[in-house]
Each structure stands twice: as structure tokens, then as C-alpha cells.
N, CA, C and O atoms as a GROMACS GRO file, in nm:
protein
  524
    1UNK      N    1   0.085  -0.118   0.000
    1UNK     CA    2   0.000   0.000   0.000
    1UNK      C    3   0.089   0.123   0.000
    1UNK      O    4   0.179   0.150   0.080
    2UNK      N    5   0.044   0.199  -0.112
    2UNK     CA    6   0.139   0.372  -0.084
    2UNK      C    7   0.051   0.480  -0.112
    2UNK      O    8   0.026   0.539  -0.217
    3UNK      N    9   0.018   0.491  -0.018
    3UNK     CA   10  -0.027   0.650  -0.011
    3UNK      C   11  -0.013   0.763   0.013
    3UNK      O   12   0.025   0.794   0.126
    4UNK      N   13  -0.041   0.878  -0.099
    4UNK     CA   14  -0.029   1.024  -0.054
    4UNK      C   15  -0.100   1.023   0.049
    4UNK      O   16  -0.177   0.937   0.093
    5UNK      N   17  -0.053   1.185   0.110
    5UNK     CA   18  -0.071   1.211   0.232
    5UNK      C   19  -0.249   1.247   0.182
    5UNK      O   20  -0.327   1.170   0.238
    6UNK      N   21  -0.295   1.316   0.118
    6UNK     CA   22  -0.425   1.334   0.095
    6UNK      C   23  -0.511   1.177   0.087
    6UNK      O   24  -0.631   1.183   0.114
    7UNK      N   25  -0.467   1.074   0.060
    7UNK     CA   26  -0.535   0.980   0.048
    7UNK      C   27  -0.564   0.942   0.181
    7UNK      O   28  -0.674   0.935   0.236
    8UNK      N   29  -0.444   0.917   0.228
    8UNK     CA   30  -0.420   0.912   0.412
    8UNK      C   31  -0.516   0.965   0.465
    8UNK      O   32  -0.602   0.893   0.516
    9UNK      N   33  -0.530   1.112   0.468
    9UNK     CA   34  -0.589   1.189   0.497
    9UNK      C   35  -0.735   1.146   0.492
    9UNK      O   36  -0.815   1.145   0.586
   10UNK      N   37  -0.752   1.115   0.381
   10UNK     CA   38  -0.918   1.089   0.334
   10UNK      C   39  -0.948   0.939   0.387
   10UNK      O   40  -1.062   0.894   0.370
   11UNK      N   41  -0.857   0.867   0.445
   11UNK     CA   42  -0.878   0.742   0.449
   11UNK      C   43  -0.930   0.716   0.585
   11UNK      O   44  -1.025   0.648   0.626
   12UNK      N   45  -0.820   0.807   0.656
   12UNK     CA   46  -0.870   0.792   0.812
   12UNK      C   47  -0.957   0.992   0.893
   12UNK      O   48  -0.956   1.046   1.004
   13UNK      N   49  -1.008   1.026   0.770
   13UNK     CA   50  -1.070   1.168   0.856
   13UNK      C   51  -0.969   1.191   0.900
   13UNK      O   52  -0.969   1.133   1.009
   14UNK      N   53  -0.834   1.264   0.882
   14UNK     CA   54  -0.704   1.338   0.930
   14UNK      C   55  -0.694   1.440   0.855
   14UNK      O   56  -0.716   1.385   0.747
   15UNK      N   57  -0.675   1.560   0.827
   15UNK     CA   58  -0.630   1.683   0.807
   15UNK      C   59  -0.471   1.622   0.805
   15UNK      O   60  -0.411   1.558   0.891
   16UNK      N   61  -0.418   1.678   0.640
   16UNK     CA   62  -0.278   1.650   0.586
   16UNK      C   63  -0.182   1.740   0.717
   16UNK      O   64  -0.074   1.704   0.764
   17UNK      N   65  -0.241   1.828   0.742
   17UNK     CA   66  -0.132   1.945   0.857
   17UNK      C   67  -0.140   1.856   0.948
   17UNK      O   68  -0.028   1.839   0.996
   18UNK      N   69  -0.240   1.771   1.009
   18UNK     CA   70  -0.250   1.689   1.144
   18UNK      C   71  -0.122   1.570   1.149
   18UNK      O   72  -0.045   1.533   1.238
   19UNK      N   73  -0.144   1.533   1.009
   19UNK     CA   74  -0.067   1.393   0.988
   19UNK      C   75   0.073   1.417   0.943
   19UNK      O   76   0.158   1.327   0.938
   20UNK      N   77   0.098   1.562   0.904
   20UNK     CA   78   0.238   1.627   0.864
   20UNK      C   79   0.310   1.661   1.088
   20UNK      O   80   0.416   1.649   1.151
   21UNK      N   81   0.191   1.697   1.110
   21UNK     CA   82   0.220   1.727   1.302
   21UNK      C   83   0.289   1.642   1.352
   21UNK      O   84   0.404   1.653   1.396
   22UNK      N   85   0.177   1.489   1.348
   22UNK     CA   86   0.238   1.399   1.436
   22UNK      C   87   0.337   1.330   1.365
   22UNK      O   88   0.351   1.225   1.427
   23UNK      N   89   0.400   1.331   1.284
   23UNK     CA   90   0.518   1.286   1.211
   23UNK      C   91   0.625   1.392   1.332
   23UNK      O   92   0.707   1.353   1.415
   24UNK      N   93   0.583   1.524   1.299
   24UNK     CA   94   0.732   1.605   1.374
   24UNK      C   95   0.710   1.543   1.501
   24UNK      O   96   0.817   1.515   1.555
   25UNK      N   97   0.578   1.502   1.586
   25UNK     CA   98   0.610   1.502   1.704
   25UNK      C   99   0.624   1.386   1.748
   25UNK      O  100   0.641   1.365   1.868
   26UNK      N  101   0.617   1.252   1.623
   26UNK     CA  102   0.729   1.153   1.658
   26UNK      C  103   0.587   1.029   1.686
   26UNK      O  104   0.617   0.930   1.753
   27UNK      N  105   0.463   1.038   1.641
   27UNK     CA  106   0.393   0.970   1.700
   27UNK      C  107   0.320   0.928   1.588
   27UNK      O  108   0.202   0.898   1.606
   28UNK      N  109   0.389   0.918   1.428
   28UNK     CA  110   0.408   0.818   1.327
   28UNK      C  111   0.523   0.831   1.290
   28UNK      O  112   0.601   0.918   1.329
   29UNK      N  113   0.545   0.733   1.198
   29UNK     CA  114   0.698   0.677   1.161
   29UNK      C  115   0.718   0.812   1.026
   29UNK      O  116   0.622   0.875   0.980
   30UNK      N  117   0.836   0.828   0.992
   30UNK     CA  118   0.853   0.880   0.854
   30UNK      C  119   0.847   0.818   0.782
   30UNK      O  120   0.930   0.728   0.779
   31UNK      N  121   0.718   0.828   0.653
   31UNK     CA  122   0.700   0.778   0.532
   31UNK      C  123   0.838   0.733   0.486
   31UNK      O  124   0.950   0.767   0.523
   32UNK      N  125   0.801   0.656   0.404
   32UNK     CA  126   0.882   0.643   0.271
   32UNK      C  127   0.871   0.742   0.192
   32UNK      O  128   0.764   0.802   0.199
   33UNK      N  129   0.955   0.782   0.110
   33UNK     CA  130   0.937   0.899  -0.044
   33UNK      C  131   0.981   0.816  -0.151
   33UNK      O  132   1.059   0.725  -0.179
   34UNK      N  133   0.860   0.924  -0.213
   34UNK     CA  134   0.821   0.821  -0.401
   34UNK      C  135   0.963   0.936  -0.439
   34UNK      O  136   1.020   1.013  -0.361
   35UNK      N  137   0.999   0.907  -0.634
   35UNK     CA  138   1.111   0.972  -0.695
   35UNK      C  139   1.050   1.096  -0.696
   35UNK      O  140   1.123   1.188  -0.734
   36UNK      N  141   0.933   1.126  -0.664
   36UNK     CA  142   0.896   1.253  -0.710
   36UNK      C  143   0.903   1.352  -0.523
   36UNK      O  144   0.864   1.465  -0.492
   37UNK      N  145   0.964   1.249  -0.446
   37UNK     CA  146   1.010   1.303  -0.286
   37UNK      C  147   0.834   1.330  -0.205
   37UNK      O  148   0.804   1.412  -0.118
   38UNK      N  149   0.723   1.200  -0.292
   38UNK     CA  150   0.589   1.263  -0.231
   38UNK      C  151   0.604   1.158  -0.124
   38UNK      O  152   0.649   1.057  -0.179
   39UNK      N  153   0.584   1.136   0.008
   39UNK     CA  154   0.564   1.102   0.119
   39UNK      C  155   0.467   0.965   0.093
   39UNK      O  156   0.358   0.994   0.042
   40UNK      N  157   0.486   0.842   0.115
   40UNK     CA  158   0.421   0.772   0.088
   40UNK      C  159   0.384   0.660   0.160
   40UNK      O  160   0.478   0.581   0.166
   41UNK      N  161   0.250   0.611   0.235
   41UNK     CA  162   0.245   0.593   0.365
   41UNK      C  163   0.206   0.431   0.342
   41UNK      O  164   0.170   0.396   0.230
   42UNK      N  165   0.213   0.330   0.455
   42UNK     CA  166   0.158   0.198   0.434
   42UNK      C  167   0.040   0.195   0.548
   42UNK      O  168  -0.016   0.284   0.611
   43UNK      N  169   0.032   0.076   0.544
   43UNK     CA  170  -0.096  -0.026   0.625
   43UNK      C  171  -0.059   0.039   0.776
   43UNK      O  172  -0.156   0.072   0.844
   44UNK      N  173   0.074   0.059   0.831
   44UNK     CA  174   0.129   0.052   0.933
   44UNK      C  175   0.104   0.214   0.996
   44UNK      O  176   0.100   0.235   1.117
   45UNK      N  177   0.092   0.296   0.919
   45UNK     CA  178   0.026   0.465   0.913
   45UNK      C  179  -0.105   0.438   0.946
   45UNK      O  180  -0.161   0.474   1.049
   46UNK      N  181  -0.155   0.374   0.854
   46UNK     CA  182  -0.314   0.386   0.869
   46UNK      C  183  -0.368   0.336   0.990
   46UNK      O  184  -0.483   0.368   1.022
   47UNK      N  185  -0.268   0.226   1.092
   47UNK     CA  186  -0.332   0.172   1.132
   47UNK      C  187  -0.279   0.276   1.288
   47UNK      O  188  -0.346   0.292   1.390
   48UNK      N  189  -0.202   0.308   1.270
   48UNK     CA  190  -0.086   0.415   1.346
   48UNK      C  191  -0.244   0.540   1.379
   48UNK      O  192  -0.316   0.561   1.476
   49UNK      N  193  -0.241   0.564   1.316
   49UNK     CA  194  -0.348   0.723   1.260
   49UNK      C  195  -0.458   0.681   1.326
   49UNK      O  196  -0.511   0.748   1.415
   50UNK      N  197  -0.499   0.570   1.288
   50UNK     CA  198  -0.652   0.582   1.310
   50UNK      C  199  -0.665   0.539   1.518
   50UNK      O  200  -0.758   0.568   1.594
   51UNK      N  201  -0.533   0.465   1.550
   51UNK     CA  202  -0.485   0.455   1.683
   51UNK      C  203  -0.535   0.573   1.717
   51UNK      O  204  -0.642   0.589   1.775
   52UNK      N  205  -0.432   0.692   1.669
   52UNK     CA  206  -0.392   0.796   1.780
   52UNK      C  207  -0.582   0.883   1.760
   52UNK      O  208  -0.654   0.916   1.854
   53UNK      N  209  -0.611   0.896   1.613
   53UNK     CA  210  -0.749   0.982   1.673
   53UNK      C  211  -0.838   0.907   1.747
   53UNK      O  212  -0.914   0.967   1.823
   54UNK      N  213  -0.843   0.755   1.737
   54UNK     CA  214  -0.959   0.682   1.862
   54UNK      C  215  -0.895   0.726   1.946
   54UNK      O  216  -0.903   0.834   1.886
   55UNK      N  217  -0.810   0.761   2.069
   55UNK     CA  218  -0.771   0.770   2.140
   55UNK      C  219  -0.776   0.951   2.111
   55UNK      O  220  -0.781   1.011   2.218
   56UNK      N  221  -0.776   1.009   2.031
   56UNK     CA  222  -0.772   1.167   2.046
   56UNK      C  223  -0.917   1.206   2.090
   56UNK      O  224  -0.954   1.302   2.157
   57UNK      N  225  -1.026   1.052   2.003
   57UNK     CA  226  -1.162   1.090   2.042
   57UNK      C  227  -1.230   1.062   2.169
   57UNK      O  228  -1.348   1.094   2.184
   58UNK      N  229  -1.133   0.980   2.302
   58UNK     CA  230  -1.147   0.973   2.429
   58UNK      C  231  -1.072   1.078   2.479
   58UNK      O  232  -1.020   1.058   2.589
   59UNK      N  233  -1.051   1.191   2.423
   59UNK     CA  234  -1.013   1.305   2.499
   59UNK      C  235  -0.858   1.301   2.558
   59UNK      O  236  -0.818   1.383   2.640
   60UNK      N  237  -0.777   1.195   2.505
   60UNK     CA  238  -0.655   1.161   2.541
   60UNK      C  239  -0.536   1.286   2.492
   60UNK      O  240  -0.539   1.325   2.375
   61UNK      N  241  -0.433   1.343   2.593
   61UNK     CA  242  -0.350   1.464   2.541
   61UNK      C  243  -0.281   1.353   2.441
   61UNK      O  244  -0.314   1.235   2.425
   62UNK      N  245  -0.169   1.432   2.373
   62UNK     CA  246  -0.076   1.435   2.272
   62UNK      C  247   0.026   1.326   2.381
   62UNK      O  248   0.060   1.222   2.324
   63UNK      N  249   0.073   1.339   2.521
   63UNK     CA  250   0.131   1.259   2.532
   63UNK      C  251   0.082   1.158   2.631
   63UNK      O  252   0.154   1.068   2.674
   64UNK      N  253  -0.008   1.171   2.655
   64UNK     CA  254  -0.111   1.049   2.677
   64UNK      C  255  -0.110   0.914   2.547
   64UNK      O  256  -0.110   0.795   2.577
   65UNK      N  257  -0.110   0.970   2.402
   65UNK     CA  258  -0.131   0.908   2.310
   65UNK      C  259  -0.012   0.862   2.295
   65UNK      O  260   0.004   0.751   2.243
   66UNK      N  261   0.115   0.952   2.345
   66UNK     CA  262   0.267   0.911   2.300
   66UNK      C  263   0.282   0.786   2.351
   66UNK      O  264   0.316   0.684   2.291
   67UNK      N  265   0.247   0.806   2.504
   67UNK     CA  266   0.300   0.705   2.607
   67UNK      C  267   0.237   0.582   2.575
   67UNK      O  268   0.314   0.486   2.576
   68UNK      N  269   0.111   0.553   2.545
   68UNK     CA  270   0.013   0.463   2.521
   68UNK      C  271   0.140   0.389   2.362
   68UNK      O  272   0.173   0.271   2.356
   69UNK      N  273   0.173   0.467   2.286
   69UNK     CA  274   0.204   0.411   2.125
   69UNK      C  275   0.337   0.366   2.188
   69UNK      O  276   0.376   0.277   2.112
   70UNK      N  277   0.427   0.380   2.286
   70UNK     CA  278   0.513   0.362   2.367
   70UNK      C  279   0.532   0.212   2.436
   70UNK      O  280   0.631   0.139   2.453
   71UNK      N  281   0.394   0.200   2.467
   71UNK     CA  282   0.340   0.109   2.517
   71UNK      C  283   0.346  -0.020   2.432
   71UNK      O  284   0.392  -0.128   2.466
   72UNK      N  285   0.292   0.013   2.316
   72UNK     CA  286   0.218  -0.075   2.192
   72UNK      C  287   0.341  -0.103   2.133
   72UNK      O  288   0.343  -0.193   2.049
   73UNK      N  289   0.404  -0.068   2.150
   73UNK     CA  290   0.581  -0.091   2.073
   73UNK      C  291   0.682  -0.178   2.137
   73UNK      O  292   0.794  -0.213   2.100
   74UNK      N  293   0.590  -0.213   2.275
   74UNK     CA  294   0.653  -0.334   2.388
   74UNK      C  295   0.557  -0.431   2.365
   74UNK      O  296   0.462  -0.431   2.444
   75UNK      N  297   0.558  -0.497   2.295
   75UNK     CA  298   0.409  -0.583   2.312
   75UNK      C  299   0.423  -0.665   2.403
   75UNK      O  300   0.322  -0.680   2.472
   76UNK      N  301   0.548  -0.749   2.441
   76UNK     CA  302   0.559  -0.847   2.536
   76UNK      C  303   0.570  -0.777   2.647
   76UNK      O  304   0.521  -0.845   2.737
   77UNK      N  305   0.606  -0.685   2.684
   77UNK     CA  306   0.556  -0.617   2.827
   77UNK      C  307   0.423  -0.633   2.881
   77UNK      O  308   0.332  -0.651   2.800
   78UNK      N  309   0.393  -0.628   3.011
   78UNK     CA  310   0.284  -0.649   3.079
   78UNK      C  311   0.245  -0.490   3.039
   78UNK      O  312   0.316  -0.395   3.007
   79UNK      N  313   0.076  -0.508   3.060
   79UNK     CA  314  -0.050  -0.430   3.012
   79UNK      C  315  -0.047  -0.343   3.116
   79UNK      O  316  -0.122  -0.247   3.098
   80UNK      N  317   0.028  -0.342   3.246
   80UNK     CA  318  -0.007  -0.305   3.409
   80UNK      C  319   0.034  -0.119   3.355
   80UNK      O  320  -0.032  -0.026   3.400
   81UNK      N  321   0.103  -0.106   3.297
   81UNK     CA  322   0.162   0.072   3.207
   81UNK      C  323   0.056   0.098   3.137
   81UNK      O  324   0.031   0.218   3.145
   82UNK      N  325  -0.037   0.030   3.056
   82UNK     CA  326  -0.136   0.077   3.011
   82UNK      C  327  -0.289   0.111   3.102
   82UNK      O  328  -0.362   0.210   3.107
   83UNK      N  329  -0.293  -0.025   3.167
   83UNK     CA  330  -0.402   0.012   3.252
   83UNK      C  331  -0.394   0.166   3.364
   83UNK      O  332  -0.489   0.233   3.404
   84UNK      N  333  -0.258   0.182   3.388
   84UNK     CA  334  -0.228   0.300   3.476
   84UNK      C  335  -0.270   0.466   3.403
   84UNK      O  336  -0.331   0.569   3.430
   85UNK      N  337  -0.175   0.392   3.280
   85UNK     CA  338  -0.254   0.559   3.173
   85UNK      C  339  -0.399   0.572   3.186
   85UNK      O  340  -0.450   0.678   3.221
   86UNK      N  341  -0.467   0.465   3.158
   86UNK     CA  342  -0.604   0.507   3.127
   86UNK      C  343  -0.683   0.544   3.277
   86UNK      O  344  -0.751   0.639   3.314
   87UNK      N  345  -0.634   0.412   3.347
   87UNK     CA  346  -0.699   0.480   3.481
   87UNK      C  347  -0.659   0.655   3.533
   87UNK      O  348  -0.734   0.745   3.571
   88UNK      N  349  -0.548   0.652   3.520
   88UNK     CA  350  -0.530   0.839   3.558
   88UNK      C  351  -0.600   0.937   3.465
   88UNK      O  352  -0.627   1.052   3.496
   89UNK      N  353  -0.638   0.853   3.294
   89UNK     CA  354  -0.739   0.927   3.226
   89UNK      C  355  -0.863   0.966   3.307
   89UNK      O  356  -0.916   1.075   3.329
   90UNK      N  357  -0.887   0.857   3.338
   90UNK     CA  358  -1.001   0.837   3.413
   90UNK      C  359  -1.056   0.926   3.482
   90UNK      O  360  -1.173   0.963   3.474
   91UNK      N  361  -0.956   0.973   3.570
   91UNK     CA  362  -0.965   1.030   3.700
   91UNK      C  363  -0.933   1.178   3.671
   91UNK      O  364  -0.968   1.262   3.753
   92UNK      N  365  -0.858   1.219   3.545
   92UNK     CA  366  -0.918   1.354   3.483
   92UNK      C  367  -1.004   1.386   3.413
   92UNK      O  368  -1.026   1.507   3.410
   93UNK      N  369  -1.076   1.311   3.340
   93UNK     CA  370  -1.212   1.313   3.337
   93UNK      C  371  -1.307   1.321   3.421
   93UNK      O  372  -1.398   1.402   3.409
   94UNK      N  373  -1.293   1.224   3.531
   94UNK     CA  374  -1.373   1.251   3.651
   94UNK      C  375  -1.368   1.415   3.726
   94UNK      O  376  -1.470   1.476   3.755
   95UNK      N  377  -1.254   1.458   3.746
   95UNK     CA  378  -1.272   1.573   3.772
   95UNK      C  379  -1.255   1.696   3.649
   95UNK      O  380  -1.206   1.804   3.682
   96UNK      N  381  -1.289   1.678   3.540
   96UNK     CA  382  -1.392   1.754   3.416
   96UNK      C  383  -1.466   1.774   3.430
   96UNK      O  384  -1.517   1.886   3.432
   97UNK      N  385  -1.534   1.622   3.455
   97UNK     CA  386  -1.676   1.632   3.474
   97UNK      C  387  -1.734   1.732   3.597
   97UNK      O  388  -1.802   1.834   3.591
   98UNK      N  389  -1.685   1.671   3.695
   98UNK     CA  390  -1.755   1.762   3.828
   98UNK      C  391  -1.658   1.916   3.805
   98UNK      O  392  -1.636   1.974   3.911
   99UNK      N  393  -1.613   1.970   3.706
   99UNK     CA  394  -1.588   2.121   3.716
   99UNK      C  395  -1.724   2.137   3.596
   99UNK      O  396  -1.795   2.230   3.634
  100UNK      N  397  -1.763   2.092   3.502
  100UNK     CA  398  -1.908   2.132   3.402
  100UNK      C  399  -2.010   2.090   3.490
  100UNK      O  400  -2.115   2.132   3.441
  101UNK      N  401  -2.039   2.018   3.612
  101UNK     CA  402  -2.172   1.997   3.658
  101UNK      C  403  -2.138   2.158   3.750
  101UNK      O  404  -2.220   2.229   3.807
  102UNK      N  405  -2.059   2.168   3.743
  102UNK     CA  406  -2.068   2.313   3.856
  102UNK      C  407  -2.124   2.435   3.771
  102UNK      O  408  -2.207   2.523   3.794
  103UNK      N  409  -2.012   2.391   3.624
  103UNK     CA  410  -2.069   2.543   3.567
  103UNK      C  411  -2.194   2.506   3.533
  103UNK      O  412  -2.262   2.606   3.509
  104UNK      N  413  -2.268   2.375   3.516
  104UNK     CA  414  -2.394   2.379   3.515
  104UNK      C  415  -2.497   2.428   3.617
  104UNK      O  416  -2.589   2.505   3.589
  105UNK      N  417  -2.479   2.388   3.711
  105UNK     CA  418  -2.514   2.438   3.856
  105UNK      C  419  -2.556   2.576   3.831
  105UNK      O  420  -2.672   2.617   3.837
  106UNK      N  421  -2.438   2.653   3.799
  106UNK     CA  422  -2.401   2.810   3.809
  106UNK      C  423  -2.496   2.879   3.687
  106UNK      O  424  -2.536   2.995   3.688
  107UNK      N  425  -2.520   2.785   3.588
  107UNK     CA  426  -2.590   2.824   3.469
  107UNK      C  427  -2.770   2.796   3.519
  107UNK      O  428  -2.856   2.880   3.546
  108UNK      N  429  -2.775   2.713   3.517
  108UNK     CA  430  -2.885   2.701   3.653
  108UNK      C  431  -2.952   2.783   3.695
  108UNK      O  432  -3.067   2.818   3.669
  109UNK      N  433  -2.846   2.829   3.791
  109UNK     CA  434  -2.908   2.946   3.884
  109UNK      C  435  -2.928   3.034   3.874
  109UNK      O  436  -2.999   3.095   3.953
  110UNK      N  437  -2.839   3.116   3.705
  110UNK     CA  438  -2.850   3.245   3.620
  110UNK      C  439  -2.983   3.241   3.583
  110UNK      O  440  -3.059   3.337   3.584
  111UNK      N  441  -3.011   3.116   3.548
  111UNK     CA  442  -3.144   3.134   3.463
  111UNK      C  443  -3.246   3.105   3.542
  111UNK      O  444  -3.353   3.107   3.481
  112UNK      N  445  -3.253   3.080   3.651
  112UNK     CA  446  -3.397   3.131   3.706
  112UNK      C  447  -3.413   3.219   3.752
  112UNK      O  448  -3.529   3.259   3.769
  113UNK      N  449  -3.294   3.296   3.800
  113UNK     CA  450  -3.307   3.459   3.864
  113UNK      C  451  -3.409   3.530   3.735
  113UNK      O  452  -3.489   3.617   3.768
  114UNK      N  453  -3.401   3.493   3.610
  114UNK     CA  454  -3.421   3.598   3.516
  114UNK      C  455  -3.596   3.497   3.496
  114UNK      O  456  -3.627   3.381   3.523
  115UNK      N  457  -3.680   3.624   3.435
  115UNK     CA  458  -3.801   3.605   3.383
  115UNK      C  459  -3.800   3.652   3.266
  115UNK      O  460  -3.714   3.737   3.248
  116UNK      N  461  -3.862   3.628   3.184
  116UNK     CA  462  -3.827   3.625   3.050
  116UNK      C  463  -3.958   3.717   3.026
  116UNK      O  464  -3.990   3.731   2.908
  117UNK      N  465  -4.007   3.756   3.088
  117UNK     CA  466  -4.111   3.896   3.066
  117UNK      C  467  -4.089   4.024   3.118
  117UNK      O  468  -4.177   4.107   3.144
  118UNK      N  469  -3.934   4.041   3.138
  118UNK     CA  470  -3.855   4.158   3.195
  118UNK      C  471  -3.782   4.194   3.079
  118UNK      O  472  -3.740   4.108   3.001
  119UNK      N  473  -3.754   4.382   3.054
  119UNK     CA  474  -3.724   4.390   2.978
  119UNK      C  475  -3.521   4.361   2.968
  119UNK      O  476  -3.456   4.337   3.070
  120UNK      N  477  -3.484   4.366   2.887
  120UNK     CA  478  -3.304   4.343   2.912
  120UNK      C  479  -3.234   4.406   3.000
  120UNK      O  480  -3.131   4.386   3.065
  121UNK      N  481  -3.341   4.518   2.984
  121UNK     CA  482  -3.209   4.641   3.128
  121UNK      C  483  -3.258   4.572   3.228
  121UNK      O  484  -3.197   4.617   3.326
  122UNK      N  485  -3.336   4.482   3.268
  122UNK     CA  486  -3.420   4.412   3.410
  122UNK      C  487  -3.353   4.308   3.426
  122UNK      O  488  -3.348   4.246   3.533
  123UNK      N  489  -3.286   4.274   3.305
  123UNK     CA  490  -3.249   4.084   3.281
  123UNK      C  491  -3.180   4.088   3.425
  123UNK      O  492  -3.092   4.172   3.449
  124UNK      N  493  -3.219   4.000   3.516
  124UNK     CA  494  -3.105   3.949   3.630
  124UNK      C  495  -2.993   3.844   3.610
  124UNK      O  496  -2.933   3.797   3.707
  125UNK      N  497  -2.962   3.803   3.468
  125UNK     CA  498  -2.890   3.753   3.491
  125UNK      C  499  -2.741   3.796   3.383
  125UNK      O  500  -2.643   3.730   3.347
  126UNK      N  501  -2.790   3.951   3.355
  126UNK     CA  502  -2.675   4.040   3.282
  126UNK      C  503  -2.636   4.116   3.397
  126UNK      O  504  -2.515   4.125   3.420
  127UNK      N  505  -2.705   4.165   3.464
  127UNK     CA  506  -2.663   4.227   3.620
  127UNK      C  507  -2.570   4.132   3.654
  127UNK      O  508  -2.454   4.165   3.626
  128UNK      N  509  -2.590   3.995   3.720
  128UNK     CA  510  -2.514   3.902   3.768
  128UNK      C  511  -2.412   3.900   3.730
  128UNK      O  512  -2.318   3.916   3.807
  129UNK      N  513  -2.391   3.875   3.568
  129UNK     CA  514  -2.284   3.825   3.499
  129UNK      C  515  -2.140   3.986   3.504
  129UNK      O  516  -2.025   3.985   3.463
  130UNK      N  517  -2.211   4.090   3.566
  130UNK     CA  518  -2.121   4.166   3.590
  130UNK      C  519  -2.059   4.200   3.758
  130UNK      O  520  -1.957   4.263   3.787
  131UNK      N  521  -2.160   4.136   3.850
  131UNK     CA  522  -2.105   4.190   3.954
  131UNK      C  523  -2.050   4.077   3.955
  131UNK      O  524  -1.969   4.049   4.043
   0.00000   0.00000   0.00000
């Protein structure tokens, strides 16, 4: 398999700048180059790529994803380094979450101060949002 970076691109939903990124930042391999010096990717990209955005789409940082592909590159190593990443994912997510149930909370409470048959200079919850 050789593919331009646009095919790449189109193959796994990646933006060519995304997949030109994680090349600099080391979290795919450097292509091969065709005679014409176009970048030309295999099975081992695609399967590389589509890794790091499932894992970009659990909200995982850049080296969350490093450490994890880090991981995957020991295969005979024990899983006990992986389970640790995800569990500490875990547990920043967990406290994500309870910082948006707050600003929910807080959003909440803006909006029942206000009646919606007051005019804007009345709104209580543009007053609020300034003191």
C-alpha cells in the first residue's frame, strides 16, 4: 500500500497538517518517499493514525497518546503501564466532569433569577454576569 498524504488523509478523517504534526512530534513513523520526494504511507500509518485519533476521540493529550504508542511498541511487556494511563485518564475526566456539573449548577441558577417577561435592562442575569 502507498499513499499520498491526501489519500491518508481521506482514508482515516485526518487533516494533511495533522498527519504532517504527528510525524514532527514523533507519534508516526517517517514515510517512505516516491522519486517525485511525495511522502508515501503503508498499512502501518493507517493503522498508526486511526490509533492515535480513537484515542484523540477519548479526549486523550498528545502525550497520553505518545506514552500509550510507547506502550504498543513493547508488546511483550505487561498491560499493568497501560491500565495505569487510562486509569489516571479516568480520573481527569472525573474531575472535568464535576468542574461542568458546577458550571452547570451556576448556569442554573442564572437562569432562574431571570423572567423572561422583563425587559433586558431588568435581565437578572446580565446584572449578575457583571457583579
Amino acid at each position: 500500500m502507498n499513499l499520498k498524504i491526501g489519500e491518508l488523509a481521506a482514508r482515516t478523517g485526518c487533516l494533511p497538517e495533522t498527519i504532517r504534526y504527528y510525524e514532527q512530534r514523533g507519534l508516526l513513523s517517517a514515510p517512505a518517499r516516491s522519486s517525485g520526494n511525495y511522502r508515501l504511507y503503508g498499512a502501518v500509518h493507517v493503522d498508526r493514525l486511526t490509533f492515535i485519533r480513537r484515542c484523540r476521540s477519548l479526549d486523550m493529550s498528545l502525550d497520553e497518546v505518545q506514552a500509550l504508542l510507547a506502550l504498543q511498541d513493547e508488546p511483550e511487556q505487561p498491560c499493568g503501564g497501560v491500565n495505569d494511563l487510562v486509569d489516571h485518564h479516568i480520573e481527569l475526566l472525573r474531575a472535568k466532569i464535576d468542574e461542568l456539573k458546577a458550571l452547570q449548577d451556576e448556569l442554573l441558577k442564572l437562569r432562574a433569577s431571570c423572567q423572561s417577561t422583563v425587559r433586558v435592562r431588568e435581565c437578572k442575569i446580565l446584572r449578575d454576569l457583571i457583579s
